[in-house]
N, C-alpha and C positions, 0 to 999 in steps of 0.2 A: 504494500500500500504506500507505503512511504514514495518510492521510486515514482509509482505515477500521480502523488501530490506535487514533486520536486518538475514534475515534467510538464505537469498543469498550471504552475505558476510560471515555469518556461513560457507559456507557449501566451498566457497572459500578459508577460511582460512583452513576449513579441508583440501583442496586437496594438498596443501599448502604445510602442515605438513605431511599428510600423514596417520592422527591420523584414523583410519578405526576403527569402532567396531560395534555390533552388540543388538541392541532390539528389540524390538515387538511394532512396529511403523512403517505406510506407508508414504511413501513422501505424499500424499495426506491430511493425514491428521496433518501434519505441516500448511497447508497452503500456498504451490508456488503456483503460477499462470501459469498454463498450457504457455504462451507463453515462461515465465524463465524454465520450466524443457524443451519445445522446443529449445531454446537459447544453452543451457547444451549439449543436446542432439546433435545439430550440432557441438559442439566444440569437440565432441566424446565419450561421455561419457555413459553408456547405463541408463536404469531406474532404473536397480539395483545396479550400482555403485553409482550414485547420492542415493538412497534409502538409501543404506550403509552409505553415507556422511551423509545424513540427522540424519540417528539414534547416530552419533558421539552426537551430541549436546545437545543428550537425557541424558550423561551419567555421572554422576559426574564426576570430572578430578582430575588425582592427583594433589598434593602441590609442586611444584617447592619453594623450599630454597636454598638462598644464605648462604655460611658459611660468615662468619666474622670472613676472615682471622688474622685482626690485635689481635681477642681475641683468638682466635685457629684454627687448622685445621682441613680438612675437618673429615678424619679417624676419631678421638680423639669424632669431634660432632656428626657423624654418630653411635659411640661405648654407646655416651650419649642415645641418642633419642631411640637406642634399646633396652635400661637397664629400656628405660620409657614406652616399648611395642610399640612404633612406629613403624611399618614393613617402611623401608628404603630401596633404592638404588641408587649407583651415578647416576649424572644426567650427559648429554652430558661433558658439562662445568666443567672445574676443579674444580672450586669453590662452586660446583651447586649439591645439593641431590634430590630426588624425596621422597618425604613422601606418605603413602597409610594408608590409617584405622587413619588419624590423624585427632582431633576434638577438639576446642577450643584452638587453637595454641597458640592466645594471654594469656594463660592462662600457657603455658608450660615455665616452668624455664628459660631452656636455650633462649628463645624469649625474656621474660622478660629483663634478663642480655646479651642480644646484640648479642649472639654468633651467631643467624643467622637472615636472616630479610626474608621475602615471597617477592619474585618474580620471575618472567616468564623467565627462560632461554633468550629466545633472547629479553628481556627487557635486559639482563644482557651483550648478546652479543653487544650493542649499545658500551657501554664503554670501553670492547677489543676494539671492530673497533676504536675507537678513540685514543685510543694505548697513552693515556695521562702519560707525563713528569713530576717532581719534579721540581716546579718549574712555572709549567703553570700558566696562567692566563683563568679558564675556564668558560663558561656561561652555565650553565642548561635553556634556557627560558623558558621550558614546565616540571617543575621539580617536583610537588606533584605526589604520596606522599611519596616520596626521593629514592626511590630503585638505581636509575639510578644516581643521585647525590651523594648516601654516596656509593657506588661503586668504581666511579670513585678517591672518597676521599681515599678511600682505596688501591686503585692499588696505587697511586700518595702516600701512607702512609701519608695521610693530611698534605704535604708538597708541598704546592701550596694555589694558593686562586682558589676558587670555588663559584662564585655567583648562587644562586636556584632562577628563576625567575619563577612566576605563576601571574596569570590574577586576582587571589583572597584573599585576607588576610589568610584565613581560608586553605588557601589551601598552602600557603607558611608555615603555624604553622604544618602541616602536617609533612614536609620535617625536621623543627626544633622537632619536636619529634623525628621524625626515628633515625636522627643524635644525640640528645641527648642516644636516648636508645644504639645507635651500639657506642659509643664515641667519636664522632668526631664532628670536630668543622666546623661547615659552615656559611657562611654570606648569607642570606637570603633577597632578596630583592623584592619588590610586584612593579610587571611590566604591 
């Protein structure tokens, strides 16, 4: 049961997005359960739309990167990562590139030295909507492993305090790496 909840919030989150794409895979042999592609199917959807949704989850995805503004902009890191043969393009988000044919990231310069960090566009959209001030006093409670906390440090030019709250030690040292690596200073607290 577990496996086709996990495959039915897939396929949610496709319709979601919108993300369609196309393999050589039947809904069937995912593993739904005939009463959830029933369920689908009254909410309108046919067997080949759901089918489509299903083969999304089959398919690598690209690399959503945040630049890191406070080190450069986005152009400048975009002109970087194609000099390194990375096939690039903007991403929705100002701030936000898409990378494609990209492998061992942690291992690419510009990552090392800060200039951008991996995360999911609307992981990144969280901190716009929050539209945070110089000067706040902000709480991350759910903050490994920091995308969303050294963002927000950024929009605010870590002129604020910023506590990174997580449920685990380990998982707080998370948030204090990313911040170290992108440069910014945050107080980390295990909640």
């Amino acid at each position: 049961m577990k496996k086709e909840i996990i495959v039915c919030i897939i396929i949610v989150i496709a319709i979601i997005v919108g993300n369609i794409v196309t393999q050589n895979y039947t809904v069937k042999s995912i593993g739904i359960l005939s009463e959830e592609l029933e369920e689908l199917k009254k909410d309108g959807l046919s067997y080949e739309k759901i089918e489509e949704i299903c083969k999304c989850s089959n398919k690598k995805p690209k690399i959503s990167i945040r630049t890191n503004k406070i080190k450069i902009d986005r152009e400048s890191l975009k002109q970087k990562l194609k000099q390194e043969g990375i096939q690039v393009e903007e991403g929705i988000l100002e701030d936000f590139l898409i990378l494609s044919k990209a492998k061992g990231i942690e291992k690419i310069d510009e990552f090392r030295n800060g200039l951008f960090t991996v995360q999911d566009e609307a992981a990144g959209l969280v901190a716009i909507i929050l539209n945070p001030n110089q000067g706040d006093n902000i709480l991350d409670a759910c903050s490994s492993p920091g995308g969303k906390t050294s963002y927000i440090a950024e929009l605010i030019e870590d002129k604020g305090k910023i506590e990174a709250w997580d449920i685990h030690k380990h998982r707080t040292e998370l948030v204090e790496k990313t911040a170290e690596r992108l440069g910014g200073e945050l107080k980390c607290c295990i909640y």
